[in-house]
C-alpha positions in Angstrom: -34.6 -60.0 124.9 -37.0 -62.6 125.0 -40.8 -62.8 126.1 -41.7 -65.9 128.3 -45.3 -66.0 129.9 -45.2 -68.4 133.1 -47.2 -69.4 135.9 -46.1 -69.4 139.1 -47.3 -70.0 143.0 -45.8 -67.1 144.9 -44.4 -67.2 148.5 -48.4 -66.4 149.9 -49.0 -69.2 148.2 -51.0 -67.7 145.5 -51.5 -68.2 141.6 -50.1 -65.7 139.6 -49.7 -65.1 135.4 -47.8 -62.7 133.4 -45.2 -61.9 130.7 -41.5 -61.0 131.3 -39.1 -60.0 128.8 -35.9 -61.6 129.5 -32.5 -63.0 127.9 -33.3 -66.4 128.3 -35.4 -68.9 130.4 -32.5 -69.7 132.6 -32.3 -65.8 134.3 -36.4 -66.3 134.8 -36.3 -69.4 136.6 -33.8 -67.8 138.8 -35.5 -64.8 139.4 -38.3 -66.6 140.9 -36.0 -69.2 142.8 -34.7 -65.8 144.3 -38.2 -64.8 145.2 -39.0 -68.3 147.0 -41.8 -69.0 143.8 -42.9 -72.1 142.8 -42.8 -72.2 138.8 -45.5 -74.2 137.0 -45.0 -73.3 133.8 -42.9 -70.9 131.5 -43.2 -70.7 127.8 -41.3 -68.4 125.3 -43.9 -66.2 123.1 -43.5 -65.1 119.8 -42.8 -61.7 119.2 -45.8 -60.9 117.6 -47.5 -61.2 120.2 -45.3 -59.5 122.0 -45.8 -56.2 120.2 -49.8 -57.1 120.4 -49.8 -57.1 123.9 -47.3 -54.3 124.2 -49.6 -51.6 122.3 -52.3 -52.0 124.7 -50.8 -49.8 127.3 -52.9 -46.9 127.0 -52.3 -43.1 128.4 -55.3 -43.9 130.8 -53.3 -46.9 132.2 -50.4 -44.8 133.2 -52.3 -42.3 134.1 -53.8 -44.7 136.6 -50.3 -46.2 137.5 -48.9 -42.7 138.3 -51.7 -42.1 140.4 -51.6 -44.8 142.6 -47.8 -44.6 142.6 -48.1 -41.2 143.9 -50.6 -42.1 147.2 -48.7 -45.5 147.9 -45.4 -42.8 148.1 -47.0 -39.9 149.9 -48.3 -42.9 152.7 -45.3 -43.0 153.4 -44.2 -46.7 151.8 -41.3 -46.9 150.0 -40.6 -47.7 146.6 -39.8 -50.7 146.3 -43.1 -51.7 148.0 -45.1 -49.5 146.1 -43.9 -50.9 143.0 -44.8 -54.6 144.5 -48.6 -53.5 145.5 -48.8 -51.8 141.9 -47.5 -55.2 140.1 -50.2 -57.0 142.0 -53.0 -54.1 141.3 -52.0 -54.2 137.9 -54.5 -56.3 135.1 -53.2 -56.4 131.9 -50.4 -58.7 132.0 -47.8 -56.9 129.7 -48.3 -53.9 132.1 -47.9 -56.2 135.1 -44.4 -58.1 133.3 -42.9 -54.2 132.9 -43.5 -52.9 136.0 -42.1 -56.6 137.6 -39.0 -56.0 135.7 -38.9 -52.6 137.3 -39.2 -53.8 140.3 -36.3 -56.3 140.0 -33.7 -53.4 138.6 -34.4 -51.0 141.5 -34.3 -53.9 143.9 -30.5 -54.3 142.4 -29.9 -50.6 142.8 -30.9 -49.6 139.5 -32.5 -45.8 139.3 -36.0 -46.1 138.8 -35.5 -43.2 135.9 -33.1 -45.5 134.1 -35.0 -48.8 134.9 -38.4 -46.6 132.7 -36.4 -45.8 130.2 -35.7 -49.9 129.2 -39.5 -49.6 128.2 -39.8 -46.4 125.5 -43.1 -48.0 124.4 -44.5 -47.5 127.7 -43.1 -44.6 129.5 -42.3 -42.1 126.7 -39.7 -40.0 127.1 -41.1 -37.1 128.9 -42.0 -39.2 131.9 -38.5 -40.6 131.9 -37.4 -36.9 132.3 -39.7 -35.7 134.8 -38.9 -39.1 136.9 -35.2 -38.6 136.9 -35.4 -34.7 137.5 -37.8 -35.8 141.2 -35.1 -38.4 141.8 -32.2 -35.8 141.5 -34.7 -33.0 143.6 -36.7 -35.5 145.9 -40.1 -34.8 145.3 -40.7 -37.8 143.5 -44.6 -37.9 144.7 -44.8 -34.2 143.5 -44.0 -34.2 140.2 -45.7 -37.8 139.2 -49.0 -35.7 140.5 -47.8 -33.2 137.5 -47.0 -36.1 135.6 -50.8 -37.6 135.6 -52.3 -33.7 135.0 -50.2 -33.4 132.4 -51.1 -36.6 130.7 -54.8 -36.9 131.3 -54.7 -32.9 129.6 -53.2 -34.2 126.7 -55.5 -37.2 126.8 -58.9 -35.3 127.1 -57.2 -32.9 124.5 -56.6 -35.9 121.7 -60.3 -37.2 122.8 -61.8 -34.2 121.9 -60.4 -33.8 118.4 -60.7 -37.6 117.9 -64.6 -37.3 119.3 -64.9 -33.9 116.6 -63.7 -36.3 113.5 -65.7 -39.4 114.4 -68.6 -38.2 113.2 -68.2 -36.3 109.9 -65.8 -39.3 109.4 -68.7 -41.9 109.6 -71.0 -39.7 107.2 -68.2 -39.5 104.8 -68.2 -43.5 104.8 -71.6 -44.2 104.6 -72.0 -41.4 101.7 -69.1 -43.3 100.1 -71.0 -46.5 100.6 -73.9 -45.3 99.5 -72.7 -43.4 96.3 -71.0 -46.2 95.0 -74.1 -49.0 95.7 -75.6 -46.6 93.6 -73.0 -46.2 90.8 -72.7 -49.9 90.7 -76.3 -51.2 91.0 -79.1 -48.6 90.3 -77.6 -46.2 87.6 -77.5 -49.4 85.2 -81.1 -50.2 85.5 -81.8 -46.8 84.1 -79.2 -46.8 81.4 -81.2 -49.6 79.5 -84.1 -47.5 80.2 -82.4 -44.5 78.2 -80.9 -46.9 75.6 -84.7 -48.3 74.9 -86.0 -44.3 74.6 -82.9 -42.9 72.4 -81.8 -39.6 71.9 -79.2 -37.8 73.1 -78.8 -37.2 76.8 -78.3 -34.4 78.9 -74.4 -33.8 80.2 -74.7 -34.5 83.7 -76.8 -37.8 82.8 -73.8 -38.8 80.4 -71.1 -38.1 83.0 -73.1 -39.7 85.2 -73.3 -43.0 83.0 -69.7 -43.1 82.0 -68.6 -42.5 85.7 -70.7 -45.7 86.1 -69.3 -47.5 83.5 -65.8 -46.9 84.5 -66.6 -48.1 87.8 -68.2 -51.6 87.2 -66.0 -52.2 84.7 -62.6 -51.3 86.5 -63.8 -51.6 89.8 -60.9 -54.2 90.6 -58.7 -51.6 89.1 -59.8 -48.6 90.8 -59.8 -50.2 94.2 -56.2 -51.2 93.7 -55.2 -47.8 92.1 -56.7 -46.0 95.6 -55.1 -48.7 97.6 -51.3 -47.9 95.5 -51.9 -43.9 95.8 -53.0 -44.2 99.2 -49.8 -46.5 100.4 -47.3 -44.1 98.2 -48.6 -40.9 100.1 -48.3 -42.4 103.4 -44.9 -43.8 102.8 -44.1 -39.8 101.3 -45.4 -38.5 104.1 -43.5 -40.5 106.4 -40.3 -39.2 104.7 -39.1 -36.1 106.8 -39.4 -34.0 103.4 -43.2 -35.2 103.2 -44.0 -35.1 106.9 -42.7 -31.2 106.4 -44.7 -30.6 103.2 -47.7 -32.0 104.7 -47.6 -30.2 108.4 -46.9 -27.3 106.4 -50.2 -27.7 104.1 -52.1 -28.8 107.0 -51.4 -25.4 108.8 -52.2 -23.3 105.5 -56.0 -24.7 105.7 -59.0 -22.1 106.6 -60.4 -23.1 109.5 -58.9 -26.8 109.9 -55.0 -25.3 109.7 -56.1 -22.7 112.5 -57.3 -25.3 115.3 -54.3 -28.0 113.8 -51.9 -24.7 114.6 -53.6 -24.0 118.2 -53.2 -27.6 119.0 -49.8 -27.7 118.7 -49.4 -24.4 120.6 -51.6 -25.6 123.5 -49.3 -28.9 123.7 -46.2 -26.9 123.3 -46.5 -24.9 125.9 -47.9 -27.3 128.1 -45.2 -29.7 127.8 -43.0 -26.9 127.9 -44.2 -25.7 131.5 -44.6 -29.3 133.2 -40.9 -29.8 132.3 -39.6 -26.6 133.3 -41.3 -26.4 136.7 -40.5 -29.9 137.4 -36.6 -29.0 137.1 -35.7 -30.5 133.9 -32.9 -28.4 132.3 -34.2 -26.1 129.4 -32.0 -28.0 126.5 -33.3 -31.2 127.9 -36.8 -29.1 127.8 -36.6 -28.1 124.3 -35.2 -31.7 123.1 -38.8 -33.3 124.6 -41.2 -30.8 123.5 -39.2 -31.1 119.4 -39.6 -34.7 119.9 -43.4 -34.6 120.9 -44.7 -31.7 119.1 -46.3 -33.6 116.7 -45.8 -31.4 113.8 -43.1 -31.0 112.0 -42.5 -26.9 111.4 -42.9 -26.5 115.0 -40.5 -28.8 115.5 -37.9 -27.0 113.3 -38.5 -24.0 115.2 -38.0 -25.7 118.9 -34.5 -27.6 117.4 -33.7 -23.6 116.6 -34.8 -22.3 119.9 -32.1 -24.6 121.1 -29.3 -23.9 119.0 -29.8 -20.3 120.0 -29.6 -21.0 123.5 -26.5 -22.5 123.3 -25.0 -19.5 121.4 -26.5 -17.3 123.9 -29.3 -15.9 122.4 -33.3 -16.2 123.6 -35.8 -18.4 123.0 -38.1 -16.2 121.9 -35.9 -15.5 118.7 -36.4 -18.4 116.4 -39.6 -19.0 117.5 -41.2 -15.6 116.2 -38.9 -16.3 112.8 -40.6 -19.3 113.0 -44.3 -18.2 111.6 -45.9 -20.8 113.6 -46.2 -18.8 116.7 -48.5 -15.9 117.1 -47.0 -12.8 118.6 -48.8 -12.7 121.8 -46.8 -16.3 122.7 -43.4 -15.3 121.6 -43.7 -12.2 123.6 -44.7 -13.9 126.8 -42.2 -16.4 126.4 -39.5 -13.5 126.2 -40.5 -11.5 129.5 -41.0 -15.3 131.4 -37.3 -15.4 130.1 -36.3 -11.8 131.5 -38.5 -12.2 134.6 -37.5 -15.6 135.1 -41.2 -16.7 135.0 -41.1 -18.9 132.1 -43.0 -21.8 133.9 -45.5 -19.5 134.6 -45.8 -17.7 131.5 -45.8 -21.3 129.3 -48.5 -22.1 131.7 -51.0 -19.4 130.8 -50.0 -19.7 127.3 -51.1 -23.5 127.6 -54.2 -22.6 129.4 -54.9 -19.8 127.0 -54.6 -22.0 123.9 -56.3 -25.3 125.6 -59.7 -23.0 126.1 -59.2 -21.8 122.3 -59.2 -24.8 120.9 -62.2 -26.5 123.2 -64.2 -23.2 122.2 -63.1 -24.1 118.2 -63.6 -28.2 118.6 -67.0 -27.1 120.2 -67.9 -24.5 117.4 -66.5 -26.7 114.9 -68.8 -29.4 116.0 -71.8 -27.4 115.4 -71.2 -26.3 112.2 -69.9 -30.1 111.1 -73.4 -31.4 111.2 -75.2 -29.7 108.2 -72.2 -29.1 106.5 -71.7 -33.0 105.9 -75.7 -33.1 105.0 -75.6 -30.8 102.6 -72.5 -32.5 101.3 -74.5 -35.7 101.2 -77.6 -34.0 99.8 -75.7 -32.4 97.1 -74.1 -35.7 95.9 -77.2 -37.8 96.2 -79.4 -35.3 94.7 -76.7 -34.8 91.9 -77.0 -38.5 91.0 -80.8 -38.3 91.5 -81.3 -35.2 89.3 -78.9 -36.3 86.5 -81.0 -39.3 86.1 -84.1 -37.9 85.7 -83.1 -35.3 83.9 -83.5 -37.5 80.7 -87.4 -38.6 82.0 -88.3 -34.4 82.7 -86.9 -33.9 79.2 -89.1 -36.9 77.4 -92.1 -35.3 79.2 -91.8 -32.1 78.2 -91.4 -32.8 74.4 -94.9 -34.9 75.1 -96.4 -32.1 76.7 -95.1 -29.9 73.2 -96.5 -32.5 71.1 -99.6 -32.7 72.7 
């Protein structure tokens, strides 16, 4: 596929830009011809760019496009049509080039699920599912409504963690900042103090001096060093032994591992129940939720929870042998399986663990705040003590003297 942005006059006779990935230039001047445009111009773009303007489709944008998709439907216009008013509705151009290349596969007689799922990077898979499972039940307007609840939950969900971390985050930086200034420029001022009065110094003013030393001597080095470890970890972690290794320390944390842990459970189960009420089968389920669970033991124990099912066995099973799950979800999942409830049981599990962890995030927050201080005022007052340690010592021995 090829990207071509163009310019065109339309059969209203108005102006309109975009982006279309196509095989060549050929097929795009004849899709217009067949839609009675007037091309002005077409150029191919590099595929850089491409992928530049690809990521900008955010979970609010489809959100949005779901939305809108969903009255347009429900008024009773078809489609087809609805996916015409959207391309026009549409801003960003990448966004408005996908959803005219939907457009021209179900005017074809493509499937709108199977025309999404050309474009993984913006409808993930999930949405593909839920899309083809309303095409197959016909309650298409129906289950996009569940679609854009489901995704502005895990939305405001990921806001509010991202929102939690901004802020110790930025302290950390500015400490860092600040620390270093201070190891670079300041300390050395005062270390041609302490040569001038001689003597020994006091330990934490010597560790203090060499740390200095190091640093403004191998600062080069050091940076690069971080820069090497840093690049190795992520590339370990990466690694589906690493990501494993590192889920698995993440959820052995105090405090941290226990909101990472109720995280995943919350968007477990949520996923979980928007599938399985919108008629997706349960392997299919199970396959989405492994694939977005975002850690990587849970993940293990979903793949399990399917390989049971196909030998007959429960759910419930592998997911208690699991350790990831507490025992309060694993039982409700087994009686939603008895009762046949599971939809409904997933979904108080989801709401259950969704006001957990906006009760943690908001405790979490509170307590954040002076912890990061006193971080910060231990460090800075370290480096300020150790230096005038040497000064409160000279003064005493004057004060003896005297």
């Amino acid at each position: 596929m090829k990207s071509f942005s163009y310019v065109i006059k339309d059969n209203q006779g108005q102006i309109r830009k975009g982006v279309l990935d196509v095989e060549s230039q050929d097929k795009l001047i004849e899709y217009f011809h067949k839609e009675s445009c007037v091309i002005i111009s077409i150029k191919e773009r590099k595929k850089t760019a491409q992928r530049q303007h690809s990521s900008r489709i955010s979970v609010d944008d489809l959100v949005i496009f779901s939305r809108q998709f969903t009255t347009l439907i429900e008024s009773g216009i078809p489609a087809v049509e609805s996916l015409a008013i959207l391309q026009d509705q549409v801003e960003k151009p990448y966004f408005k080039a996908v959803i005219a290349m939907i457009l021209k596969d179900v005017r074809e007689g493509a499937s709108l699920a199977n025309t999404l799922k050309k474009h993984p990077k913006v409808f993930p898979e999930i949405y593909v599912s839920m899309v083809e499972a309303a095409e197959v039940s016909g309650n298409l307007p129906e289950i996009l409504e569940r679609l854009s609840i489901y995704l502005e939950k895990s939305s405001a969900l990921r806001k509010k963690v991202a929102s939690a971390m901004y802020y110790p985050v930025i302290i950390l930086l500015m400490a860092g900042g600040i620390t270093t200034f201070l190891m670079v420029k300041v300390i050395p001022t005062f270390q041609s103090i302490f040569d001038m009065l001689g003597g020994n110094l006091p330990l934490p003013t010597q560790i203090l001096l060499l740390v200095s030393n190091v640093l403004r001597s191998y600062f080069l080095i050091v940076v690069i060093v971080f820069i090497v470890v840093s690049a190795l970890f992520l590339k370990y972690i990466n690694t589906d032994r690493g990501k494993r290794q590192y889920h698995k320390t993440l959820l052995r944390l105090p405090i941290l591992g226990n909101l990472i842990r109720k995280i995943a459970i919350a968007k477990f189960a949520r996923t979980f129940a928007t599938l399985v009420r919108s008629g997706v089968t349960v392997i299919k389920c199970l396959d989405i939720v492994a694939k977005t669970s975002g850690n990587k033991i849970l993940e293990e124990a979903v793949i399990k929870a399917k390989k049971s099912i196909l030998e007959g066995q429960p759910i419930s099973l592998p997911l208690e042998e699991s350790g990831i799950f507490p025992p309060m979800v694993t039982k409700m999942i087994a009686i939603g399986e008895k009762s046949g409830k599971l939809e409904e049981m997933l979904s108080k599990v989801a709401q259950f663990y969704e006001e957990q962890t906006d009760a943690m995030i908001t405790g979490l927050s509170s307590l954040i705040e002076p912890l990061v201080i006193g971080v910060l005022g231990v460090v800075i007052g370290g480096i300020v003590v150790s230096l005038f340690l040497p000064i409160i010592k000279i003064t005493q021995y004057i004060g003896t003297g005297m």
